[in-house]
N, C-alpha and C positions, 0 to 999 in steps of 0.2 A: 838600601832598598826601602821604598815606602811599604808600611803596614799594611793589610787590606783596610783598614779603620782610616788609616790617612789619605791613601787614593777615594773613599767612600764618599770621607766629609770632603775633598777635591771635587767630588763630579755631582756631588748633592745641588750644588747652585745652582747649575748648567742644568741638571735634568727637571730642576722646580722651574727655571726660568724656561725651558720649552713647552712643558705641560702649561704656562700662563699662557702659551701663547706669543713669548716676547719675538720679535722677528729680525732678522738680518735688511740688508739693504737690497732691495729687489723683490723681498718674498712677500705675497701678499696675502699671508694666512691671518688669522684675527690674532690680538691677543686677548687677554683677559684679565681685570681685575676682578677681587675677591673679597678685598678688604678694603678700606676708604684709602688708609696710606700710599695701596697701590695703583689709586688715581691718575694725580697729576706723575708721576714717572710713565707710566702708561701713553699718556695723552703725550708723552715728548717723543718717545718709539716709536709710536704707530698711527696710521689711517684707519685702522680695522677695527674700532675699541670694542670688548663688549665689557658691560657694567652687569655683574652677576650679584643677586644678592646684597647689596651694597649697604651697611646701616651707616649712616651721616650722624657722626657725633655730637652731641651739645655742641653749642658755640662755634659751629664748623658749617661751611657752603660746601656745596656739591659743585664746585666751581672747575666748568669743562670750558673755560675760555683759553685756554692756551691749547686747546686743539690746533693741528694744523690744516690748513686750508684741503677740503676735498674729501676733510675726516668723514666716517662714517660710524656712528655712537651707537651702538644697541642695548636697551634693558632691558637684562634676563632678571626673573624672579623677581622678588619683592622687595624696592627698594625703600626704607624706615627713615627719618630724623628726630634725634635727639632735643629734646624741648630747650630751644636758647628765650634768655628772657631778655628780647631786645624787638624796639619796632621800628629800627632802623636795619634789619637785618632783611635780608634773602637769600634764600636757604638754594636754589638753583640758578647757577650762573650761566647765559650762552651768550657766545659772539664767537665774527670768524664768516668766512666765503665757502660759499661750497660747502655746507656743514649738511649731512645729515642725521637726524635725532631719529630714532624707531625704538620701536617695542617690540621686542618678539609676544608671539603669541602666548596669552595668559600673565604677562609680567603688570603687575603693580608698583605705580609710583604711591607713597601711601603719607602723606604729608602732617599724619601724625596730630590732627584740628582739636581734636579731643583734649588736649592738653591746653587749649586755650580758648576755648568758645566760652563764650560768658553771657552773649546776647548784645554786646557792645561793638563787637566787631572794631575796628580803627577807631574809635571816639570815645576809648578810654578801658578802662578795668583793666584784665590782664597785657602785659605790653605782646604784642604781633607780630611776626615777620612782616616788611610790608608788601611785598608780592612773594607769593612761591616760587614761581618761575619768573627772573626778572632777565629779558633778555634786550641787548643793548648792541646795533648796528653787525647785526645775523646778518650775511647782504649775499649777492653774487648768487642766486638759486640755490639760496640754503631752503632745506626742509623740514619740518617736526610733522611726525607721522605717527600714527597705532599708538598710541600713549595711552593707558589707563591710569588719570590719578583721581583718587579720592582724600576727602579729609585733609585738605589745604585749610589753615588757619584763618586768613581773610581772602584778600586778592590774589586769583591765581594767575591770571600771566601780563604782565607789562612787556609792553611789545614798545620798543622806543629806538629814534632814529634808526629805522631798517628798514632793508630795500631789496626787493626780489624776492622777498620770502615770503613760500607758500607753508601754510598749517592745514594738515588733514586727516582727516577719520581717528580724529581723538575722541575719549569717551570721559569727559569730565563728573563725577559724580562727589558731589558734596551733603547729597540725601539726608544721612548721617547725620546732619546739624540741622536737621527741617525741627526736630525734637527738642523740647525742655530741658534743662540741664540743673544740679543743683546751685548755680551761677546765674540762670539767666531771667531769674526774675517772672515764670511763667511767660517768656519770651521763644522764639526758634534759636538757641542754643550759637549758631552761627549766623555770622553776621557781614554786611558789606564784603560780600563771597564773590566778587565779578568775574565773570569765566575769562574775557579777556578786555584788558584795557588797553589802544592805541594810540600812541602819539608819535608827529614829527617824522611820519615815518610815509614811504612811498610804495606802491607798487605792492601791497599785503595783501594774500587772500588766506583766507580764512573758509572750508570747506568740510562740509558731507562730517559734519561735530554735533557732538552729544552734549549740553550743558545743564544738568539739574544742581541750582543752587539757590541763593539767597538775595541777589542783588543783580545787575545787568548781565545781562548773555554776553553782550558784548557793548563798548561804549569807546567812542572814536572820541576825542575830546581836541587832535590837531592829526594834519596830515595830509594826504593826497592819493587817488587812486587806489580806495581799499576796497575790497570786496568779498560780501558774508555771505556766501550761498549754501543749501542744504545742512541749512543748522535745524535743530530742534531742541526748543529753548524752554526748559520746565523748573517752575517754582520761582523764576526771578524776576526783574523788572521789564527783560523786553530788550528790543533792539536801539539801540542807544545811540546819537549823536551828543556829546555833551556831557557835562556842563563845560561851554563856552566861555571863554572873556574870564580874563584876571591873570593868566597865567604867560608865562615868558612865550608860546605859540598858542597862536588861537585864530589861525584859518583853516578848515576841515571843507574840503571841496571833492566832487567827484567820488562820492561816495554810494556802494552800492547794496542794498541790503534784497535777496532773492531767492525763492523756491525753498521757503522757510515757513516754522511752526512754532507758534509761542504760546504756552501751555500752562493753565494754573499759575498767572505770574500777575503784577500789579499793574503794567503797559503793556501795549503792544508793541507799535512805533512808534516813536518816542524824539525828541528834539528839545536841548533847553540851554538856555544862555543865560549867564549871571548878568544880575543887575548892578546898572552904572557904570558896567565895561563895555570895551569894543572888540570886535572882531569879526570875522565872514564867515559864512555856513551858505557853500552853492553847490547845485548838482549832485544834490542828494534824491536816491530812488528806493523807493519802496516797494516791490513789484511779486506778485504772488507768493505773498504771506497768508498766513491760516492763522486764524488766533480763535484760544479755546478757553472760556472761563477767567476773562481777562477783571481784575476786581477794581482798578484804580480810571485807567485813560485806557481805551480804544486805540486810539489817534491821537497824539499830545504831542504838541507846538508852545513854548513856556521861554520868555524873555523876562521872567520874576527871580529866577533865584538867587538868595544870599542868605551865604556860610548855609548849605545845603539844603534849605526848604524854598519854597515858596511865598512870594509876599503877597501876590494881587494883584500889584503892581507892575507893567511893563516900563521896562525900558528900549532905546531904540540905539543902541552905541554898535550893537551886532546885529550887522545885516545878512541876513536871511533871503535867500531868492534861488527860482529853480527847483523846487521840491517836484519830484513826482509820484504821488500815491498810487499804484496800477492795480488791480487785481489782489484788495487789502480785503477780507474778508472773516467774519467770525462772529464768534459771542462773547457777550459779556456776562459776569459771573452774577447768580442771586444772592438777592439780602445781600448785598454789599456797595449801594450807594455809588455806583460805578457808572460813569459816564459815556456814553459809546465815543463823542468829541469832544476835544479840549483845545482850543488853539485862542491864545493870548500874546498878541504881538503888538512890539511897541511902536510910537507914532512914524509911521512912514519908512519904518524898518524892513517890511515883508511884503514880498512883490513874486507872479507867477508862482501859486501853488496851486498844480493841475490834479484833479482826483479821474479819474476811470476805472469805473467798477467797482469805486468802495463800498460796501457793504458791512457794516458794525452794527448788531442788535441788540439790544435784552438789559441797557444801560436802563437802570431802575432813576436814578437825576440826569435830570432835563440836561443836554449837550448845547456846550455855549462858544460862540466861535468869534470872534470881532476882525476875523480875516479868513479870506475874503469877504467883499461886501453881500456878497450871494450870502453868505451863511457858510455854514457847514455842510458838509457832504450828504 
């Protein structure tokens, strides 16, 4: 006859694995992880996942691609990662059909930046992750919802060949890095912070989002049928097509940016193609935008740049047509040399760009436009 000690340590597995939550086949209660190890076994059992607490250790992804189709992931409490020194890394992994990602109420994803802001962001000093969130062909009406993350090291989400998925009422806040650090040179601390970057990818919308950070709210660089509505977009560069040309995709059509707010940031709307490449930019809309304190471009249209500034020079290899600016309206910021228009298109590149109702004031240098022949708006 067994000991009570021997039937105890017997029935100890079984009663830790129902308290996770582990489930049978049929039952559709949650489980739950607790510890990072018990992740990916997690993610093999179940639909139902919740991610409680979770610290992501050095040198380690938070990698939920082997979800199965129809999963539904939820983040309880405050999820932490461990400082990896690599800028080929990404610290969260998604892919999969039918994926849902939520947050329960009050849960932080907490990406740990502090450990690597220097003022450099991706162009050197400490090495990066290079997206936080890098997610790669999410399709079939997958969703990312309620997320709170702050303190993402550079670029927080690379959205690449995906299709059907919707992103909404996230609260991106990278605030955190607006500030000086002993790294960054009487700099903002964090750097090249993009809320989300899109490529290659179809049918994205992107919705009713929070993004204070250091670089584009959001920047389409390849793709098709994207759509950025009720963003409110503070501290970064502004709504983003671009940069265009050079890269293995580089047609961006049918793009929609709408009933949006762009706040304390360097652009507003914004468009730019690198120079001496080629590629297409059509059906792009800009349509009841609010911009507040804008320091850099109003309106900026740019067919100049190479290895990431501006030369002055356009080029004409990426064609540009189809813009419509609707109901673009705001200010621009004082004492900062801010232009209300910028638009510099190369010879015979840019055709049909329709303005209604633009309204950009308070640009301290003169606004220069060499398209259309009317002028600027």
């Amino acid at each position: 006859m067994r000991s009570f000690t021997q039937v105890l340590s017997f029935l100890l597995p079984a009663v830790s694995a129902a308290v996770a939550g582990k489930k049978g086949p049929g039952d559709n209660s949650e489980c739950v992880a607790t510890e990072y190890s018990q992740v990916v076994p997690t993610l093999a059992a179940c639909t139902n996942v919740v991610l409680r607490d979770i610290a992501v250790p050095s040198n380690s992804a938070l990698d939920l691609t082997s979800a199965k189709d129809n999963s539904v992931i939820t983040f309880e409490g405050t999820t932490t990662f461990g400082f990896t020194n690599s800028s080929s890394f990404n610290p969260i992994l998604l892919s999969g059909n039918n994926i849902t990602i939520t947050g329960a109420p009050g849960s932080v994803i907490d990406g740990n930046g502090q450990l690597y802001w220097d003022g450099l962001g991706s162009n050197g000093g400490v090495p990066k992750p290079d997206h936080f969130v890098y997610i790669k062909k999410l399709n079939k009406g997958s969703v990312i919802e309620n997320l709170h993350i702050r303190n993402w090291p550079v670029h927080c989400f690379s959205i690449n060949s995906c299709s059907d998925l919707t992103i909404r009422n996230l609260f991106l806040d990278n605030s955190a890095g607006n500030a000086p650090n002993n790294r960054s040179n009487g700099l903002a601390a964090a750097h090249n912070s993009d809320g989300f970057d899109i490529s290659t990818s179809t049918n994205v919308v992107v919705k009713d989002t929070t993004v204070i950070n250091q670089d584009d709210c959001v920047a389409v660089t390849s793709g098709d049928q994207i759509t950025a509505t009720g963003l409110t977009c503070i501290g970064g560069h502004g709504l983003s097509i671009g940069s265009v040309g050079g890269k293995s995709a580089n047609n961006v059509t049918n793009v929609i940016f709408s009933k949006s707010a762009v706040i304390d940031s360097q652009n507003g709307a914004r468009i730019k193609t690198n120079y001496g490449t080629t590629g297409f930019v059509a059906n792009i809309t800009y349509e009841d935008i609010l911009l507040h304190n804008i320091s850099i471009y109003g309106l900026d249209v740019q067919q100049d740049y190479l290895n990431g500034g501006p030369t002055g020079t356009p080029t004409n290899g990426v064609i540009i047509e189809n813009l419509l600016f609707k109901n673009l309206v705001g200010t621009m910021a004082k004492n900062s040399n801010a232009r209300d228009y910028y638009i510099l298109c190369g010879n015979g590149s840019c055709s049909n760009f329709v303005f209604e109702n633009v309204h950009i004031v308070g640009g301290e240098s003169a606004s220069s436009c060499n398209y259309p022949a009317s002028g600027c708006p």
